[in-house]
DRENKOLSE-105154 format. One record per residue (C-alpha): residue in one letter; x negated, y, z negated. Coordinates in Angstrom, 2 decimals, decimal comma. Layout:
{"a" {X Y Z}}
...
% end
This chain:
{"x" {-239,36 54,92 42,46}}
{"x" {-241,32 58,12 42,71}}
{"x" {-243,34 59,68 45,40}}
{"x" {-246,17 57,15 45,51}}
{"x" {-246,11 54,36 44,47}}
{"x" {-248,47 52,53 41,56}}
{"x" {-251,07 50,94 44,17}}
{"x" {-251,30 54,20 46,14}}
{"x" {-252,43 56,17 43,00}}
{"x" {-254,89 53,11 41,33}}
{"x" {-256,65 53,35 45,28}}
{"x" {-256,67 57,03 45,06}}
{"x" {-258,03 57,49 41,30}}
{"x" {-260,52 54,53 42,45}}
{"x" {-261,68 56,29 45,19}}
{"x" {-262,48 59,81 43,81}}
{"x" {-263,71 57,79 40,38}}
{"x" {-265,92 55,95 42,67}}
{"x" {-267,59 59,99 43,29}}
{"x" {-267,94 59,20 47,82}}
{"x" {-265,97 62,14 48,07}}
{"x" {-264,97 65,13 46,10}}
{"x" {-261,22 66,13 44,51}}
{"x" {-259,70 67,57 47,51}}
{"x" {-261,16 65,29 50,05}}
{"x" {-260,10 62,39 48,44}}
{"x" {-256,55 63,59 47,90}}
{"x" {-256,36 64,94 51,85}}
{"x" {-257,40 60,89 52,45}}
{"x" {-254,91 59,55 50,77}}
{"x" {-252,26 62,21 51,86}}
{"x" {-251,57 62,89 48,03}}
{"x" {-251,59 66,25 46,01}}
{"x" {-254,66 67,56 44,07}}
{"x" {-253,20 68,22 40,93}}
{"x" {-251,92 64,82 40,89}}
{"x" {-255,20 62,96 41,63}}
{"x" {-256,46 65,22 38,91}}
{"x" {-254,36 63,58 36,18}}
{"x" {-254,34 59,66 37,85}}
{"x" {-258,27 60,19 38,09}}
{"x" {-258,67 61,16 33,96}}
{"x" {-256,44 58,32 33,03}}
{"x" {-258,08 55,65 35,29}}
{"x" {-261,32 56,86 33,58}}
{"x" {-259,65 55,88 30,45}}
{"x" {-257,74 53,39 30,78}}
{"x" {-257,57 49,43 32,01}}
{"x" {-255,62 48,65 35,41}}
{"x" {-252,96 47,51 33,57}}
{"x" {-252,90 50,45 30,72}}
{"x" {-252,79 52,92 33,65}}
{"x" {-249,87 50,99 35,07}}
{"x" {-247,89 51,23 31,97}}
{"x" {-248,68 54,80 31,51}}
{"x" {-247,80 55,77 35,24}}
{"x" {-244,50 54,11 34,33}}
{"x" {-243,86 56,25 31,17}}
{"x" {-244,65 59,10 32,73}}
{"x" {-242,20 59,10 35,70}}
{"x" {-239,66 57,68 33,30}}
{"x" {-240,48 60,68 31,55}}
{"x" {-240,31 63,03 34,50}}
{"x" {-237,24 61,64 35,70}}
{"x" {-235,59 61,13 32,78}}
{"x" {-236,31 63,48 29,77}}
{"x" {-238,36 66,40 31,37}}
{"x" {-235,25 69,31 31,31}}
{"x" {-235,38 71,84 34,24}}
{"x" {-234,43 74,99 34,13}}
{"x" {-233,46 75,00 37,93}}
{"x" {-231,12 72,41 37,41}}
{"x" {-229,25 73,80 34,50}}
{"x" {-231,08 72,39 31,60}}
{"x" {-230,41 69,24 32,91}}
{"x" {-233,14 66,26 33,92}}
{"x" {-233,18 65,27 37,26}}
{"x" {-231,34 62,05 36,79}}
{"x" {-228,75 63,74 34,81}}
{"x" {-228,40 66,22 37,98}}
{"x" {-227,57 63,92 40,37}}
{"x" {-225,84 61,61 38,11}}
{"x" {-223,27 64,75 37,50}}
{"x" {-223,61 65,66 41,44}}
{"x" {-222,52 62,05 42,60}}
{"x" {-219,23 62,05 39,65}}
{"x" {-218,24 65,75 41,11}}
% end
């Protein structure tokens, strides 16, 4: 599971999309991170509930899973812990 969860980021993309209050207020409301209501904002412009649901679910698959980091020795962050918890 990542940081918020799926219903957390449709309320907070619904509630900037619905234009009440601006980027930063918004994300201060919902105790999230601007950058992040950025990107959950564009695709809830885009896309249907359940579109958006599927691509929040690729992406942190994505994060988690394939995104390398250089901090962690090339590794992903699954793959980093994965090898912490065998050592």
């Amino acid at each position: 599971m990542g940081k918020y969860s799926d219903q957390k980021k449709i309320a907070a993309a619904a509630d900037y999309c619905g234009g009440h209050l601006g980027l930063r207020a918004t994300a201060r409301r919902h105790g999230v991170n601007v950058a992040s209501l950025r990107l959950w904002a564009a695709a809830y412009r885009v896309l249907d509930l359940e579109e958006l649901q599927a691509a929040l679910r690729r992406y942190i698959h994505y994060y988690n899973h394939d995104r390398i980091k250089l901090k962690l020795g090339g590794l992903s962050p699954v793959e980093y812990r994965t090898q912490c918890e065998a050592a």
